[in-house]
PLY file of the C-alpha trace (Angstrom):
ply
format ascii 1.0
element vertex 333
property float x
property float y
property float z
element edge 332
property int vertex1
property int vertex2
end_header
0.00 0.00 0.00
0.92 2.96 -0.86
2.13 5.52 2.19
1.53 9.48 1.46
3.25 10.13 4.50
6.62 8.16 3.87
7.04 9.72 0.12
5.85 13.20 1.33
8.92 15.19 -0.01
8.99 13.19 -3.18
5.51 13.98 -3.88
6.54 17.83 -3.02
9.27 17.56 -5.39
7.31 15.57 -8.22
4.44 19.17 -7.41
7.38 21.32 -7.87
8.56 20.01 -11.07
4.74 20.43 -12.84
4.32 24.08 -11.26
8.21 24.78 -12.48
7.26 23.65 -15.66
3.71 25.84 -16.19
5.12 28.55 -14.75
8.40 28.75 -17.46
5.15 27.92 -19.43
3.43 30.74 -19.01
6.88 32.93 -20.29
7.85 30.62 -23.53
5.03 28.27 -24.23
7.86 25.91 -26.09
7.76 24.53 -22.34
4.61 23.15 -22.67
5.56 21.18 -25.39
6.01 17.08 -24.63
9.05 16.69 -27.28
10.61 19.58 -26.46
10.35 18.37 -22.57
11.15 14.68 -23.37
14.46 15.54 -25.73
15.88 18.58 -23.82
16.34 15.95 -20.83
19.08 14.84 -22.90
20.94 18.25 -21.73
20.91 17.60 -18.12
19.62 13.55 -17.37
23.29 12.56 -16.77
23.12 14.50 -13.57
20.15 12.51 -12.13
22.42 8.84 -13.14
25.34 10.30 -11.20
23.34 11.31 -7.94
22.19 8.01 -7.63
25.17 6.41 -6.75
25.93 9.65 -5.26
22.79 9.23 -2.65
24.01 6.09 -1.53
28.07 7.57 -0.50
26.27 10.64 1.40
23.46 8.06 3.46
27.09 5.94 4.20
27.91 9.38 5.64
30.93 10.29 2.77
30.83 12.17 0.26
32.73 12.32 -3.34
33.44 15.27 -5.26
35.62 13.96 -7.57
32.92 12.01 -10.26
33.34 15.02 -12.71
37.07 14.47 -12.92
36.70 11.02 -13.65
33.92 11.02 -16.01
36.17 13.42 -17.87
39.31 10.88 -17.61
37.28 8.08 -18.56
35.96 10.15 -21.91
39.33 11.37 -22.96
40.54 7.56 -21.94
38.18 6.43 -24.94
39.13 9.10 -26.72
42.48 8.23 -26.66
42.04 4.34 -26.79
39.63 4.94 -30.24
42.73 6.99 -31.53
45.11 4.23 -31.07
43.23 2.00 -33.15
41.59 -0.28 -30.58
38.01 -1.37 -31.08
35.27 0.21 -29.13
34.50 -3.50 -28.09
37.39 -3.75 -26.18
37.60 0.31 -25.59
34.43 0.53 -23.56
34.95 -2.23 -21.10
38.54 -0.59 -20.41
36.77 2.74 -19.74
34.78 0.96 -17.70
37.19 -0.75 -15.71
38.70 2.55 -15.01
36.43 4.22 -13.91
35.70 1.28 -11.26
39.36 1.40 -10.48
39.09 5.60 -9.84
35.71 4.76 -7.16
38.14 1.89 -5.41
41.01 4.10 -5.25
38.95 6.67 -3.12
37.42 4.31 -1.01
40.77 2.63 -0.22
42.46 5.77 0.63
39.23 6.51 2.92
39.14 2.92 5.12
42.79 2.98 4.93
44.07 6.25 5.99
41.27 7.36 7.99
40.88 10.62 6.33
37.81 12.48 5.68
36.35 11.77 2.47
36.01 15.16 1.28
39.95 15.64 1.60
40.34 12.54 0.14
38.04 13.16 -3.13
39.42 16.70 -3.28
43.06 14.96 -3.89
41.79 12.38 -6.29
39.37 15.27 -8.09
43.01 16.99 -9.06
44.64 13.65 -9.45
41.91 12.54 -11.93
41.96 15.90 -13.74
45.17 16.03 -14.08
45.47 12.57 -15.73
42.83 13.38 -18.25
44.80 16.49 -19.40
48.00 14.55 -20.03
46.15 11.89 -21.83
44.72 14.83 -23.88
48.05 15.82 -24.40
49.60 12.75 -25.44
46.75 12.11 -28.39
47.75 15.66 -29.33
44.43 17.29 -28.49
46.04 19.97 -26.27
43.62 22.00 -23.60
40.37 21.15 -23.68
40.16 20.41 -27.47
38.03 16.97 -28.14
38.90 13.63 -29.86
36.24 12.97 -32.76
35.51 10.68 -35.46
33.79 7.98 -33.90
31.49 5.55 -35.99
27.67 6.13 -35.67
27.30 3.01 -33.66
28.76 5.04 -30.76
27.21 8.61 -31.85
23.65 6.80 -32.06
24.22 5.43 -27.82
22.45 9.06 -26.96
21.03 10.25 -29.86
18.33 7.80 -30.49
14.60 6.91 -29.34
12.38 3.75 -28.29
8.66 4.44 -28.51
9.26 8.01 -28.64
11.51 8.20 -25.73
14.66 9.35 -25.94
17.19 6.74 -24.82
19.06 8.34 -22.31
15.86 8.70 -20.08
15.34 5.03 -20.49
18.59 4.70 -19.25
17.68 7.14 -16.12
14.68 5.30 -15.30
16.60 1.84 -15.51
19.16 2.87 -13.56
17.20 4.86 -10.99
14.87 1.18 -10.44
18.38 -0.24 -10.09
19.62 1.88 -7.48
16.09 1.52 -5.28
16.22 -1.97 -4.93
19.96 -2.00 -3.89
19.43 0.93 -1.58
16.00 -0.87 -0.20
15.74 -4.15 -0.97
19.46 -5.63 -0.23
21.54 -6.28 2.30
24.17 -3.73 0.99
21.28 -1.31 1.11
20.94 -1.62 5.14
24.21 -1.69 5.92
24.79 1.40 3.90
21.91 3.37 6.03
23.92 1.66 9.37
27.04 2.99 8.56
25.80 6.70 7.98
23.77 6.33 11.22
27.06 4.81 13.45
29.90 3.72 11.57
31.39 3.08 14.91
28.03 0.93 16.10
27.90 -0.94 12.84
31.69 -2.29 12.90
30.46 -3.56 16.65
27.65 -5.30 15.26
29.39 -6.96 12.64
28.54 -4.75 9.28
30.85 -5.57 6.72
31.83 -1.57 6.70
34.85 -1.72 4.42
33.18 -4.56 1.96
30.16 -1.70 2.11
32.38 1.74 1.09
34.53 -0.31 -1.49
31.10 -1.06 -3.72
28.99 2.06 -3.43
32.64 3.96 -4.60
32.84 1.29 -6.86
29.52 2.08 -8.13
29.87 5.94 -8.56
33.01 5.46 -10.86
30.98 2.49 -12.80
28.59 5.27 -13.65
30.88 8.12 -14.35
32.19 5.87 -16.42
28.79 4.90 -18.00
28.22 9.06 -18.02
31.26 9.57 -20.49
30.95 7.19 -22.77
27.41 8.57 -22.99
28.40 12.41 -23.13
30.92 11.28 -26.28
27.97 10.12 -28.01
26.35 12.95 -27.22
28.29 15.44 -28.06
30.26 13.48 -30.80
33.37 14.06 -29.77
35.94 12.75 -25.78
36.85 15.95 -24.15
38.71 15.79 -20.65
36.96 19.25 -19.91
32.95 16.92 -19.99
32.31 16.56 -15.95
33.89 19.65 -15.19
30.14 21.58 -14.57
28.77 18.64 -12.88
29.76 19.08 -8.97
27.11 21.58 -8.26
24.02 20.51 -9.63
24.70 16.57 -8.45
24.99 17.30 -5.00
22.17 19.79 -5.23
19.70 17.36 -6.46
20.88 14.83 -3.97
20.53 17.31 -0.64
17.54 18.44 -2.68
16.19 15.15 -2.80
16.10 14.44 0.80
19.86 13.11 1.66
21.06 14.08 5.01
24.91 15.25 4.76
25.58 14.02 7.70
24.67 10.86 6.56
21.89 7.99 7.81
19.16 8.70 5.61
18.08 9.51 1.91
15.64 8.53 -1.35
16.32 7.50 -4.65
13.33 8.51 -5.75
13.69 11.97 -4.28
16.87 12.56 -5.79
16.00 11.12 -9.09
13.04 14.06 -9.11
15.57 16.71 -7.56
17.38 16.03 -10.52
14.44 16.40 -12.98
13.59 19.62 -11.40
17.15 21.16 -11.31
17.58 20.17 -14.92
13.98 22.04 -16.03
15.05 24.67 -13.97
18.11 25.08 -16.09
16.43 24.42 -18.90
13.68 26.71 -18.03
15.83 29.24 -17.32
17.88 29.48 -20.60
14.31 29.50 -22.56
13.09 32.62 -21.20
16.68 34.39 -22.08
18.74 33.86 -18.51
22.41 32.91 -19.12
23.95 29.93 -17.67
26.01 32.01 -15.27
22.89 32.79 -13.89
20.84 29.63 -13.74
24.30 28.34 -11.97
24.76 30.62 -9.63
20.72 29.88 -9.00
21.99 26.31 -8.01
23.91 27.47 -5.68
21.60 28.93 -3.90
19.21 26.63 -4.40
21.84 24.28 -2.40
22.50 26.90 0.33
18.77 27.36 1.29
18.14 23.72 1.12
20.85 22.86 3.86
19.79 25.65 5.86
16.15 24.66 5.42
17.50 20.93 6.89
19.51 22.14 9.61
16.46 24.69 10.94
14.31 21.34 10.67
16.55 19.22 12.90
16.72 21.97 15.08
13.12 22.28 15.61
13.09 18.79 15.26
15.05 18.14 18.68
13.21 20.85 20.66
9.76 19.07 20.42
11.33 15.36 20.92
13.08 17.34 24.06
9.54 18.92 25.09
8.02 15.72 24.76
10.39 13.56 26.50
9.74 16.63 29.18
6.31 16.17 29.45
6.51 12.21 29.49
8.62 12.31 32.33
5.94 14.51 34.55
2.92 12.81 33.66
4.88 9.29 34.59
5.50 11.13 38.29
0 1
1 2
2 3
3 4
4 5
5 6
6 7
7 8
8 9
9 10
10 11
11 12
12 13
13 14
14 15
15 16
16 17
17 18
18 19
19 20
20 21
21 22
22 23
23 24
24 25
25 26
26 27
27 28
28 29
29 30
30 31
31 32
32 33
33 34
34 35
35 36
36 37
37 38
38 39
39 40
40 41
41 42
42 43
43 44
44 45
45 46
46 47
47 48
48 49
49 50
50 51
51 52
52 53
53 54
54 55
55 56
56 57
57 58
58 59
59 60
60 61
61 62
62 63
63 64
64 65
65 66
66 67
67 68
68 69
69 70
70 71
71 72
72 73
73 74
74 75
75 76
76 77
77 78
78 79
79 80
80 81
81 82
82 83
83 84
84 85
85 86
86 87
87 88
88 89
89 90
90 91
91 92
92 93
93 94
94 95
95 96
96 97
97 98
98 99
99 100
100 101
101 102
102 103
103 104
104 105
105 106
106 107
107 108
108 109
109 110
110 111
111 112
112 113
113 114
114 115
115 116
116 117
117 118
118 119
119 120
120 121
121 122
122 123
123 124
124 125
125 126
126 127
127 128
128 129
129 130
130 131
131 132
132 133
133 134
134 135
135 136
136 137
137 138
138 139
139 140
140 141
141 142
142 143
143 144
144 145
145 146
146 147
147 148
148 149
149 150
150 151
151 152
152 153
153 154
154 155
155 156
156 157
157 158
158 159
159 160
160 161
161 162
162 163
163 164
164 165
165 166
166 167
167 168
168 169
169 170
170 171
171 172
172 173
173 174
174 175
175 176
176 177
177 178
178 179
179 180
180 181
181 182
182 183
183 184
184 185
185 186
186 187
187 188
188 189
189 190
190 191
191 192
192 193
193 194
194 195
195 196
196 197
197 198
198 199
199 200
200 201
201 202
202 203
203 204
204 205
205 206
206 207
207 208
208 209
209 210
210 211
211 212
212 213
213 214
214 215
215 216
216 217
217 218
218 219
219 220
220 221
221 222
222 223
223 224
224 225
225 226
226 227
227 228
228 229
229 230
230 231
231 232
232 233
233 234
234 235
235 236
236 237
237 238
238 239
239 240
240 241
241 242
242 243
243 244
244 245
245 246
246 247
247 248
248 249
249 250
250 251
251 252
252 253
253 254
254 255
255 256
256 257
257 258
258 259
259 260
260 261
261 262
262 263
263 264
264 265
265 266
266 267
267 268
268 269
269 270
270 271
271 272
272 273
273 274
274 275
275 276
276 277
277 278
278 279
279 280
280 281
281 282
282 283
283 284
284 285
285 286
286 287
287 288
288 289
289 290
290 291
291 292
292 293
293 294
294 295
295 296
296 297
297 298
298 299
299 300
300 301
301 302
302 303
303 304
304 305
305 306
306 307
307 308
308 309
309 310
310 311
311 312
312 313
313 314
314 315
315 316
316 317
317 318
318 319
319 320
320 321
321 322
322 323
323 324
324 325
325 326
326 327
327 328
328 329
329 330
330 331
331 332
């Protein structure tokens, strides 16, 4: 049965999204228009695929910031690959391989050193970078120029349709289904809301904590991995420069969604909306003439107010479980 009061926020969220979209509506009607809403999620879906994995790291109670960087090293990595004359059959799995091996390096620099994940991804973000620009430099595509020429097998990845729906959503809604039975549904799932709650309680009680961290990092670079190969085909051409926008508006829609930065809980399906409604806002945005400096900056503070908004919530939150714990205490006397 269906509970209202469980999926309140996403049901907020899914409210916000339809009044977003009449109300950019009511300025450029283009808005209204199904194919123009169903293909311009092409611009902006890939952030929704990498908040999912993203959602499970902050409900573990880490955090990641370095998934742009290595979406971009993984799409120069093809790009580079492709110009060496190896087949994309053996090219993708490579590219996916490293970008598994980028998640696994930050996780075993976090259980191993102890460090806080945020000073951790912030090395590896630079690290990751870094390596993309010297792979861009050694297949002579110096800055952020791209690699092009791929065949139309790889172009057509993002760039095609089933039943009228462009692909890439398909592969949203696939993944997002993916990512709520791990989170709910498996044993990796609980352990991962344990470990945000107590990492310290669930290593007592037996949690397999490191086993835990090394798959949901795993995961992340799997689909940052899965995110370049699918901006290459969308844009046509493997540019190390392709995640470097994407920090902002991922975490965004995961806070947004209902994530708790400190960790212990969080929704799929409310970050998989956050991210439909920060891309429309975008989108929105640009339609009725505001620049992208703009509709970023908007993100920001979009981000701000939400974490505020949280923390004023808690706060509120632990008054009136203190006043009632107060007032359970008298009427027992």
């Amino acid at each position: 049965m269906f509970n209202m009061k469980r999926y309140g926020w996403e049901i907020t969220l899914f409210c916000l999204v339809i009044v977003e979209i009449l109300g950019f509506g009511l300025f450029n009607p283009r808005m209204l228009d199904l194919n123009v809403l169903l293909y311009s999620t092409s611009d902006f879906i890939y952030i929704g695929m990498l908040a999912l994995p993203l959602t499970l790291i902050i409900v573990s109670g880490g955090i990641d910031i370095s998934f742009g960087s290595t979406v971009g090293l993984c799409a120069i990595a093809l790009g580079v690959l492709y110009k060496l004359g190896i087949s994309l059959i053996l090219a993708i799995p490579i590219v996916f391989l490293l970008g598994i091996a980028c998640g696994l390096m930050n996780a075993g620099l976090i259980i191993y050193t102890k460090v806080n994940p945020l000073v951790i991804t912030l090395g590896t973000m630079y690290l990751y970078g870094g390596g993309a620009l010297l792979l861009s430099g050694f297949a002579g595509a110096t800055g952020y120029e791209g690699i092009g020429g791929f065949p139309e097998a790889l172009l057509d990845f993002a760039n095609q349709s089933l039943l009228g729906i462009p692909t890439p959503i398909i592969y949203f809604l696939m993944m997002t289904a993916l990512f709520w039975l791990l989170m709910h549904k498996t044993i990796v799932g609980r352990s991962i809301f344990l470990i945000g709650q107590s990492e310290r309680t669930s290593r007592y009680s037996a949690v397999p904590v490191n086993r835990t961290l090394l798959i949901i990092y795993a995961l992340i670079g799997l689909v940052a991995a899965f995110v370049a190969i699918l901006l290459v085909s969308y844009f046509g051409s493997a540019r190390s420069d392709l995640g470097s926008s994407l920090l902002m508006p991922v975490l965004t829609a995961v806070v947004l969604g209902g994530a708790n930065i400190y960790g212990g809980s969080g929704s799929i399906i409310g970050t998989a909306i956050a991210a439909i409604l920060i891309g429309y806002l975008q989108q929105g945005l640009q339609m009725v003439g505001i620049s992208n400096e703009i509709s970023s900056a908007l993100s920001g503070a979009l981000l701000i107010i939400v974490l505020i908004g949280k923390s004023i919530s808690l706060y509120y939150s632990a008054i009136v479980q203190w006043i009632m714990r107060k007032k359970v205490r008298i009427v027992s006397r």
